[in-house]
N, C-alpha and C positions, 0 to 999 in steps of 0.2 A: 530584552526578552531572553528568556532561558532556551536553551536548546533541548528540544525533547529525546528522552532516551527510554527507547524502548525497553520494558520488561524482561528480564532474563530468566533463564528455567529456572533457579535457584528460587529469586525473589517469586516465581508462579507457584514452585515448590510450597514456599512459606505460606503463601496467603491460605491455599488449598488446606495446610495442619490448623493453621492459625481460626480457619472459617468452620473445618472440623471439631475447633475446642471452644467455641463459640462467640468469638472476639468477633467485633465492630469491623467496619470498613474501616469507620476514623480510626480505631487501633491499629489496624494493621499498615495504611498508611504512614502514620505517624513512626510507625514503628519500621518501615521501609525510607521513610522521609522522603514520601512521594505524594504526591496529589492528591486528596482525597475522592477525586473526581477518575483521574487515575484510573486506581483500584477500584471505584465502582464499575468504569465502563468495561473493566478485563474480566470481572464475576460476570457481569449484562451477556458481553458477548458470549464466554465460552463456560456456561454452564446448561448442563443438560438436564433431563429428568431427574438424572444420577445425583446431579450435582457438582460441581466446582471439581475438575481434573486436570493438574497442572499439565500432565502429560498428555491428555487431548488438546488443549489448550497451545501446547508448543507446537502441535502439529497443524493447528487450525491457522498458526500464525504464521509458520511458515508456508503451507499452500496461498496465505490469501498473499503473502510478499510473492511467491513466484508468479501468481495468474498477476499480477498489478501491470497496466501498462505503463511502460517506460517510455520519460522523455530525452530526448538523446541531443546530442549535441552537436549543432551542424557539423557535415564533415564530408569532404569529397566522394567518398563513397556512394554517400547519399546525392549529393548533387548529380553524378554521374548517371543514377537512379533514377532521379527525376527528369533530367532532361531524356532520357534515352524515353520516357514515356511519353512526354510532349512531343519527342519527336513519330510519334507513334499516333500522334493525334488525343492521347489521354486528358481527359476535362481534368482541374484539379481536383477537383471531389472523388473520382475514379482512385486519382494516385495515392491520395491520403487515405482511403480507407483501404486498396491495395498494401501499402506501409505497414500499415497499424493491422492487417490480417494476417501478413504476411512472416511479420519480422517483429511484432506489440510492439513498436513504436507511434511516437504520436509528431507527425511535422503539422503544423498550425498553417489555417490559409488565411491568407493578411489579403485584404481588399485594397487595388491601391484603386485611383482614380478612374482606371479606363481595363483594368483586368486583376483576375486571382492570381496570388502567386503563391 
């Protein structure tokens, strides 16, 4: 499977003259050598009344990557984190959405046998 790459201002550039001079999504794909699917859902999302602005567009994608929660990657820190709340009596459902309020991360609660962890 291919790895997905994001859109760059240039290529948002393009589509915006390209959809201006009144070529196809399939054209402009083809002509990006991207997805035809792609390019539909990039017009879906970020066009307004106005119409298709690569430059709105770059700003809509960077705000939605900053709010995105992030998953992280165990690490002492965290651990230190967690238990100091257990030691404090915190149910896990408390500490995970303390976490993810706190700091937008997301630690996962695994159910074992006889407790949440």
């Amino acid at each position: 499977m291919a790895k997905y790459e994001q859109l760059k201002a240039e290529e948002r550039h393009y589509i915006q003259v390209q959809r201006q001079l009144g070529f196809s999504i399939t054209a402009i794909a083809k002509a990006l050598n991207r997805p035809k699917s792609t390019i539909s859902r990039e017009v879906q999302r970020n066009t307004s009344e106005a119409g298709y602005c690569f430059l709105a567009a770059q700003k809509l994608v960077q705000m939605r990557h900053t709010m995105k929660t992030k998953v992280i990657r165990w690490t002492e820190e965290i651990a230190w984190e967690i238990t100091d709340r257990l030691l404090k009596k915190w149910s896990p459902e408390q500490i995970v959405d303390d976490l993810r309020t706190k700091n937008n991360i997301v630690v996962p609660i695994v159910q074992t046998k006889n407790s949440l962890i």
